[in-house]
N, C-alpha and C positions, 0 to 999 in steps of 0.2 A: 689682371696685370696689364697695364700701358705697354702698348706696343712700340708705337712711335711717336716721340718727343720734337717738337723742334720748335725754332724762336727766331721772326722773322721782323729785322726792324724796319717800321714804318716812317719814321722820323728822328735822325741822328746831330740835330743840332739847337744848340742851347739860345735861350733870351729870342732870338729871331732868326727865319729863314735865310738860307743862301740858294744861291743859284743851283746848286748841288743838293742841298739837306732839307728835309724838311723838319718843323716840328717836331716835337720828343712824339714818340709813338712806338710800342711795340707787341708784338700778338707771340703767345703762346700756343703751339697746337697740339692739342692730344688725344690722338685716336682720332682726327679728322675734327674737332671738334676745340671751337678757340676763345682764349679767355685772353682781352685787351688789359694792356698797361700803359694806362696815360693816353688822353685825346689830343695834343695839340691843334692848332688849325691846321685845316687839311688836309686831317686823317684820313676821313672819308673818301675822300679823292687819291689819296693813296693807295686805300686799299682797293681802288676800281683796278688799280693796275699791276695789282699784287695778285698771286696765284689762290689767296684766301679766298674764303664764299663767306660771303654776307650773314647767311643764315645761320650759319656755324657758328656766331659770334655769339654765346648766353652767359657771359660776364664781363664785368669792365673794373678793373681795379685802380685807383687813382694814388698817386705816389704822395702828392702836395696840390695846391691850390695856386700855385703861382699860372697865370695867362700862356705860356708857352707848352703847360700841359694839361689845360682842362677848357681853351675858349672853343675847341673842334667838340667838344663832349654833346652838347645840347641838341645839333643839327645830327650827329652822330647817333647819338638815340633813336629819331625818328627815321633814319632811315634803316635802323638796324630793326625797330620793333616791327617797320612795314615789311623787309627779309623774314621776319619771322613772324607772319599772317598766322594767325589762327586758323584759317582755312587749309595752309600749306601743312600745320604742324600737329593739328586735333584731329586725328578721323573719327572720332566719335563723340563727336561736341552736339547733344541732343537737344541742346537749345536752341542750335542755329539750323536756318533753312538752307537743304546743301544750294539753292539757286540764289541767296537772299547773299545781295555785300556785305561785308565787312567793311562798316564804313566810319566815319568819326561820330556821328551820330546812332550808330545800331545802339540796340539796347539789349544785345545778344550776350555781352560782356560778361564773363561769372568768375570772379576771382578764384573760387574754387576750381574752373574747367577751362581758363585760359594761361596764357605763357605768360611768363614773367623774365624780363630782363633785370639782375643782379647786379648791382653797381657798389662797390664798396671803397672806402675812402675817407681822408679826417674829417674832424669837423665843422661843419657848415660848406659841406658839398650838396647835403639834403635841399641846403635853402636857397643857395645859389642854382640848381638845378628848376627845384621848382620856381625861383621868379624868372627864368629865362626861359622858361616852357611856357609859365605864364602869359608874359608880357610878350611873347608870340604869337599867341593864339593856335598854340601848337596842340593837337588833340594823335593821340597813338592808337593804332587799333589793338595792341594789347598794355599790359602792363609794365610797369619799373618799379623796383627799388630799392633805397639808396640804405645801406646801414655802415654807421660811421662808428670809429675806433676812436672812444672818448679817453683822451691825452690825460696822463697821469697829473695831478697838481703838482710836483715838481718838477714835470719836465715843462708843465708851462709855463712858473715861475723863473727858468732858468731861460725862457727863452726872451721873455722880459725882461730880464737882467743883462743880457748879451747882447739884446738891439741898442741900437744907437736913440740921441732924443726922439728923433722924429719919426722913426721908426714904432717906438713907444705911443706919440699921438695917435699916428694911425691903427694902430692894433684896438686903443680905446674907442674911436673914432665906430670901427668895424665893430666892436661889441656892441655900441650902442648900437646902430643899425640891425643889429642882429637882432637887438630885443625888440625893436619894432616892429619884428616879421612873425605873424603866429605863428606857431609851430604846432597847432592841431589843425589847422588849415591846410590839408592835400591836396593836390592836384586831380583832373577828375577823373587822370587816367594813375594814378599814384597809388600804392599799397604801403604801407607804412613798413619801416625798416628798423631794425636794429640798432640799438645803442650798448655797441659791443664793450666790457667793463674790463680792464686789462686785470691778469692776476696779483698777485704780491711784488711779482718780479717786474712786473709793465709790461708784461706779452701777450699776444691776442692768440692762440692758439686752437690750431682746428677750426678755423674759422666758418671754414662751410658746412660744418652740421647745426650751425642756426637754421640752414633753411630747410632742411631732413625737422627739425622740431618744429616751425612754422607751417609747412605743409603738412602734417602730421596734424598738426593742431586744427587748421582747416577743414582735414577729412574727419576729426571726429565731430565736429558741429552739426556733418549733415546726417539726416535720419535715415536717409536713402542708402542701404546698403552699395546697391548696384552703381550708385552716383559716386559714393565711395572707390570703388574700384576703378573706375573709369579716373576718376581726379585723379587718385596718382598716378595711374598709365600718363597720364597727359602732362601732371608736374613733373615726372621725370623722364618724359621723353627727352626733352633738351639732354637731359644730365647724366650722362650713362657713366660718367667718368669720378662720379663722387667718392666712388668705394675702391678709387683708383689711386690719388694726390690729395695729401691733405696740405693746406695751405696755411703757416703761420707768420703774423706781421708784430711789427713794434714799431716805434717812434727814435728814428736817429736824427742828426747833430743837422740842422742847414739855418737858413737866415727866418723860415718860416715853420711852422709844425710839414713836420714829414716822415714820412712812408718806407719802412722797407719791407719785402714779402719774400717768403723761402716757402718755395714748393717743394714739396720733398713726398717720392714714390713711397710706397707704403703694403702690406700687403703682400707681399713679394716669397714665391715661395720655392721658387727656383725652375730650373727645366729640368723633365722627367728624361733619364736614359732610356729612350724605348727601344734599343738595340740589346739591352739587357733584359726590361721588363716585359717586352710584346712574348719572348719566346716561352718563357714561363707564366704566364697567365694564360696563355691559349694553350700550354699542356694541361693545365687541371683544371681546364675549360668545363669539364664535365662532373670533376668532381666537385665543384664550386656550385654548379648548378642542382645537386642534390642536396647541399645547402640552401639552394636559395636563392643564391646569387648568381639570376639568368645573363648579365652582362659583365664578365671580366676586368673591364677595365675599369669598371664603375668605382672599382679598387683603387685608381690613380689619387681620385681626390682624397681618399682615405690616407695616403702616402703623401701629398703636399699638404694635409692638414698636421704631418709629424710623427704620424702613426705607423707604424712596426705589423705587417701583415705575415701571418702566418700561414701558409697555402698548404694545402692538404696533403702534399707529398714531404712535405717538411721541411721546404723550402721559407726563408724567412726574406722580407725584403726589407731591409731596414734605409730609408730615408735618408740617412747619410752618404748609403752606398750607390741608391740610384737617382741621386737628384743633383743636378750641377747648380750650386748656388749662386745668386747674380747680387750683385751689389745696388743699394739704393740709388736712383740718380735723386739728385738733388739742385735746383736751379733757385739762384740768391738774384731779386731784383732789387735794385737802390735808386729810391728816388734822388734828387741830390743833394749831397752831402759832403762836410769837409771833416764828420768825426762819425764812423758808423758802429761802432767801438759796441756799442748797444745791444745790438744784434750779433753777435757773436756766439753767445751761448747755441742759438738756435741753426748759423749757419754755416758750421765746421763741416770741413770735407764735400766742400759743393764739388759737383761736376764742373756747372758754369758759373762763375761770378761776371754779372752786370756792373761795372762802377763805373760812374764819371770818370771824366778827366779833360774839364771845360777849359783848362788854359796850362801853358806849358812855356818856363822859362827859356828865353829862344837864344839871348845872350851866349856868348862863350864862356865856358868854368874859365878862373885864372886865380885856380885856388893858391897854387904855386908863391903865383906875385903876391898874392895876397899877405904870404905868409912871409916873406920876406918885408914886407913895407911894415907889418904888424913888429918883425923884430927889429925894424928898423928904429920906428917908435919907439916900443920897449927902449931900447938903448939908449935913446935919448931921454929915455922918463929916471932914467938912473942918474942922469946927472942936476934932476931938477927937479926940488925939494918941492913943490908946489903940485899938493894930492889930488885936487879941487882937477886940474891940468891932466894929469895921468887917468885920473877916470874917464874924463872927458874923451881924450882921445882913444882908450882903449874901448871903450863903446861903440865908437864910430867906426872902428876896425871890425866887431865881434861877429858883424852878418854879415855875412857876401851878398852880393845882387841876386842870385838866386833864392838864396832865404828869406830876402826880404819880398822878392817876389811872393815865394810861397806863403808867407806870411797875409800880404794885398788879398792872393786869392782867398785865404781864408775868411779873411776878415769879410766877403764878399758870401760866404757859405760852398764854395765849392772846391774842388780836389783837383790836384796836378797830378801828372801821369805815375812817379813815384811815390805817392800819397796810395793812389790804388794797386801798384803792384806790393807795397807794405801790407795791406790791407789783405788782398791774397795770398802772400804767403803766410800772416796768421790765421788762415780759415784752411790753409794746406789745399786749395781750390786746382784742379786740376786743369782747369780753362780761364782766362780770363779776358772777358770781353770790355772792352775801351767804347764807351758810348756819350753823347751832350757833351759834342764838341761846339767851339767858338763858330761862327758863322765864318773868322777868317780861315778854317783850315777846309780846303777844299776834299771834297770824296773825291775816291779817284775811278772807282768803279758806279757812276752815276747813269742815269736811264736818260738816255740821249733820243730825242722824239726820231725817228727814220723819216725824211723825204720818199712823197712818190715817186715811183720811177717814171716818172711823164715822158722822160726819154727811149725809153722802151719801145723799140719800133715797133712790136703788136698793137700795146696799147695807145702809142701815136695814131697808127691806122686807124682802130676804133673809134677812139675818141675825133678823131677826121672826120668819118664818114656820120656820127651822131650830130656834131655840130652843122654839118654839112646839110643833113636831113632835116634838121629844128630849123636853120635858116632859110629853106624850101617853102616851107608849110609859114613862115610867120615874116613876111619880107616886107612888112611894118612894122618889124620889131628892132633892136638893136643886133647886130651878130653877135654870136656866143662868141667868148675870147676863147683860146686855149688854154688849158693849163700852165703854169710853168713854175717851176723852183724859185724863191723869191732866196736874194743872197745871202749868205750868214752873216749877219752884224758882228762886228770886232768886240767882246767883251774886255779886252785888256784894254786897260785905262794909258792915257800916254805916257804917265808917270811911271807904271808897270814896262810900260817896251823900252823905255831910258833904260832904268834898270837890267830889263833884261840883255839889252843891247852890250851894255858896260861888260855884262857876268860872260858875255858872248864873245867879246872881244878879248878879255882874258884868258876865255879857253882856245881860244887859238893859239897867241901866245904860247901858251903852257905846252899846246900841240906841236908848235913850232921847235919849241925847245927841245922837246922831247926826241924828236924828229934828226935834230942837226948834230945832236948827243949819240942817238944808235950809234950800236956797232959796226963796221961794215957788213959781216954777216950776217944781218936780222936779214927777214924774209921781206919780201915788197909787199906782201899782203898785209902784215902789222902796219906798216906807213899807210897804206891805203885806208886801213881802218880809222885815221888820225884826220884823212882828210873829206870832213865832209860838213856840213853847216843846219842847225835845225832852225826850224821853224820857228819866229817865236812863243807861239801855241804849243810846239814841243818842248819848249826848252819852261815854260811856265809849269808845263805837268811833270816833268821832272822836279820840276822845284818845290812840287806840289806832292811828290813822292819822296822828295827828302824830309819833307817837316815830318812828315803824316809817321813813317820811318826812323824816326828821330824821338818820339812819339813813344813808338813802341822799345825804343831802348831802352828809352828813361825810365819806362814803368819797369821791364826787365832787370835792371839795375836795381831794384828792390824786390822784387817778386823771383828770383835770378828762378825759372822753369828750365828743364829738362832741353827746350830748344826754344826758339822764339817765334815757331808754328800754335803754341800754347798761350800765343797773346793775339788775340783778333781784333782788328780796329772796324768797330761795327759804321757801315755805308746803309744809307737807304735800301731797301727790298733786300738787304744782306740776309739771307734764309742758313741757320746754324743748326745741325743736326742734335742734338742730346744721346746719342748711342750708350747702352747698357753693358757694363762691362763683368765680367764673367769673373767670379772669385778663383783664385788659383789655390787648389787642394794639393797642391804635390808636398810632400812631406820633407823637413827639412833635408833627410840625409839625400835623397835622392837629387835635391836641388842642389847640392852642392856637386854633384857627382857632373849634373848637366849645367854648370855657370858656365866653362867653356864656351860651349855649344850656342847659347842664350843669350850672352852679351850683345855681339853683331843683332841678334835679334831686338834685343832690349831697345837698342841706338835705334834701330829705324822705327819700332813703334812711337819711340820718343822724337821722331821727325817730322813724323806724319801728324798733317793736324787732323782736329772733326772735321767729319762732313761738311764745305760748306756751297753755298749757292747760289745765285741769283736767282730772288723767286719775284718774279716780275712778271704778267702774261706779256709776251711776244706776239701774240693776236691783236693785245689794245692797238701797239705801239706803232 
């Protein structure tokens, strides 16, 4: 059973970088052990200053093939296969000499008794990988690779059918290319990968027991027993978590073939009452043991396999009674998407759903007016016989600026914030996470580098008396300067402090108003709180907490959750718990007896969101 779940984003912004977000990227971790989603650029460097390890990383799953989630992949690779040295991860690799490198050139390499990095993804990620490994001169000191999920023929015909002209040349364009590339031509660090065939329905499911049959397949070629055993020690060192999460994907709705993936716990057999079972298995400790059975509790597994034990004094432990059952967690990734409709059967009742929500109508509703100007219309279409006219105009009326918005974004392949909280409440999703945002919506929980403290009278002193000593010893050289703090550049543009100035000046006003209105008996502290002036740096991250917040209604507004701690608006290094939650056995009568009691309860577990965190090392920084 998975102990601990959790999902930390590496990169939370769509099409291109902002000063805040980086690249789509984000890591799964389970049991210490972590499976990537999506490389943008500058994964890698994100995760130098993320709390993750390098060598923990033995899969990488890719959403789409669009540049803002796969141009970081390539360099990503080779630093992740150098993390996971075959020297660091084989202790009993008998081909290599334990003084002898692992180097690009060794010839120690045995696909049977080395690691292999798992990369899964649509496709022509296989070929795009290997010519960019290629035409690097990239050599890995272990293995990769790539098995792709070959797309239904209707859903590639329909996605030819829904691009635009020029979008159509290009997709031809890319085939032909394609077929120029051999495809029994590996790479010379490459293992050949899977061409995963969807069912009847278009679902890739269980996907990770291809490599449970490929490793397998492996170890029965060699003749060598004892080589045998060692291989799989070695091929499933990485992978301790297979008999843990089974992982299933499909092909949803965007401008390009794409990816969605539901991990879903599995396995699960509940927690054992050992305040019931310890006391009674250690009393017929003895007479068990005249049986046979020299270890009591050896019994446990017999009880989470579903089995009914009968203990020598007559005592029956039956499974239902002493095992508290837990619920599946379930986590739904979407690459992006503006119809995920697809993947539904497989991702009802997630813990956490991942959706986009790359753009969001900012406009004011004036649904109101709307509706008035339309009957205004109307009324005048009563008096004029002229059909050709009433259509006309009532058309023009029929979408609000909003709609028409949400319409732009689709037509684009992506999702507005009520697009994914719709999406959530038909999957009944208990979390749902807002991720591939616009470059223009700032994080507001961003990793800001820390200045040395050069000012630091200790470290003024030392560093004095260092510089002081270097320029002793070398007085034909130049002096050492000192350190010092170089000033913060202004990131707001001028056009931004106008603005902000204008929105500044109004709130005073408003303050003032406010102010001249009191009663005579308010308090002088309330006034006091009215008078004071921010920064324009402050008054920008406010403004920058109103969209981001704004954001989150919108999606709430169709997703309408318990509270809106249940809607997370994912930030770079944002680290999100997955916690396991405990079936409730109390039987009806009884729960009607304690709603009372349990309501005020209800309310606050409904306020409290998951665990969440900033998982960032504070050592880089």
């Amino acid at each position: 059973m998975a102990n601990t779940i959790d999902i930390t984003f590496l990169g939370t912004s769509s099409a291109q970088p902002s000063v805040t977000r980086n690249h789509s990227s984000l890591a799964v971790r389970i049991n210490g052990y972590t499976w990537l989603f999506d490389a943008g650029e500058g994964t890698q460097r994100q995760l130098m200053f993320s709390t993750l390890k390098l060598g923990k990383i033995n899969k990488v799953f890719i959403t789409h093939l669009h540049g803002d989630h796969v141009y970081g992949l390539p360099g990503l690779i080779c630093t992740l296969t150098a993390a996971l040295n075959p020297q660091n991860h084989n202790d009993n690799n008998n081909n290599a000499d334990e003084n002898e490198e692992v180097g690009n050139d060794a010839g120690i390499k045995d696909p049977k008794t080395t690691p292999c990095l798992e990369v899964y993804g649509p496709e022509g990620l296989r070929k795009y990988l290997r010519c960019a490994l290629t035409f690097t001169y990239s050599r890995l000191p272990i293995y990769y690779r790539v098995h792709e999920f070959i797309m239904p023929k209707n859903d590639v015909e329909s996605i030819r059918k829904d691009s635009p002209s020029f979008q159509q040349d290009y997709l031809n364009m890319r085939d032909k290319f394609s077929d120029q590339i051999k495809s029994d031509f590996l790479h010379p660090d490459e293992l050949m990968g899977e061409n995963i065939q969807p069912d009847d329905n278009g679902y890739y499911l269980d996907v990770l027991s291809i490599e449970q049959i490929l490793n397998s397949n492996n170890n029965n070629n060699s003749n060598n027993q004892e080589q045998k055993k060692n291989s799989i020690k070695k091929k499933f060192k990485n992978n301790p978590i297979h008999d843990l999460m089974k992982v299933h994907a499909t092909y949803i709705r965007h401008s390009v073939p794409t990816l969605g993936y539901v991990l879903e716990e599995h396995g699960i057999e509940g927690n054992i009452k050992l305040d019931l079972v310890q006391p009674l298995l250690l009393k017929n400790k003895e007479a068990l043991a005249k049986q046979g059975i020299k270890q009591p509790f050896a019994l446990i597994k017999d009880l989470k396999k579903g089995n009914i034990i009968n203990l020598p004094d007559g005592t029956v432990l039956d499974p239902k009674d002493v095992i508290t059952p837990v619920k599946q967690r379930k986590i739904v990734i979407l690459g992006d998407t503006f119809n995920p409709s697809k993947i539904e059967p497989l991702a009802q009742n997630p813990t956490i759903l991942v959706h986009e929500a790359t753009n969001m109508y900012e406009g004011e509703e004036e649904e109101e007016k709307e509706k008035e100007i339309t009957e205004e219309k109307n009324n005048d279409n009563n008096d004029n016989n002229n059909e050709n006219d009433i259509i006309n105009q009532f058309s023009s009326l029929t979408l609000s600026p909003a709609e028409q918005y949400r319409q732009k974004v689709i037509s684009r392949g992506h999702s507005i914030p009520e697009m994914a909280g719709a999406f959530a409440k038909k999957l009944n999703a208990k979390y749902l996470i807002l991720n591939h945002f616009s470059s223009r919506y700032s994080s507001l929980n961003h990793m800001g580098i820390i200045q040395p403290p050069w000012n630091n009278p200790n470290l003024k002193n030392e560093l004095k008396k260092y510089c002081q000593f270097q320029n002793q010893d070398n007085k034909q050289q130049p002096l050492l300067p000192y350190p010092i703090n170089y000033e913060k550049r202004d990131l707001l543009s001028e056009e931004e402090k106008l603005q902000l100035k204008k929105s500044s000046s109004k709130n005073k006003n408003i303050n003032t108003i406010t102010t001249d209105n009191s009663n005579s008996n308010s308090n002088n502290n309330d006034n006091n709180d009215n008078n004071y002036e921010l920064s324009l740096e402050d008054q920008k991250l406010i403004k920058d907490w109103e969209t981001m917040e704004k954001i989150r209604r919108k999606a709430a507004s169709t997703f309408h959750p318990p509270s809106l701690n249940h809607i997370i608006l994912a930030d770079d290094y944002l680290q999100v718990e997955c916690n396991r939650e405990k079936v409730d056995t109390t039987s009806s009568s009884s729960k009607s007896k304690n709603n009372k009691n349990n309501n005020d309860e209800e309310k606050e577990k409904d306020n409290q969101t998951i665990p969440i965190y900033m998982g960032w090392n504070q050592d880089l920084i």
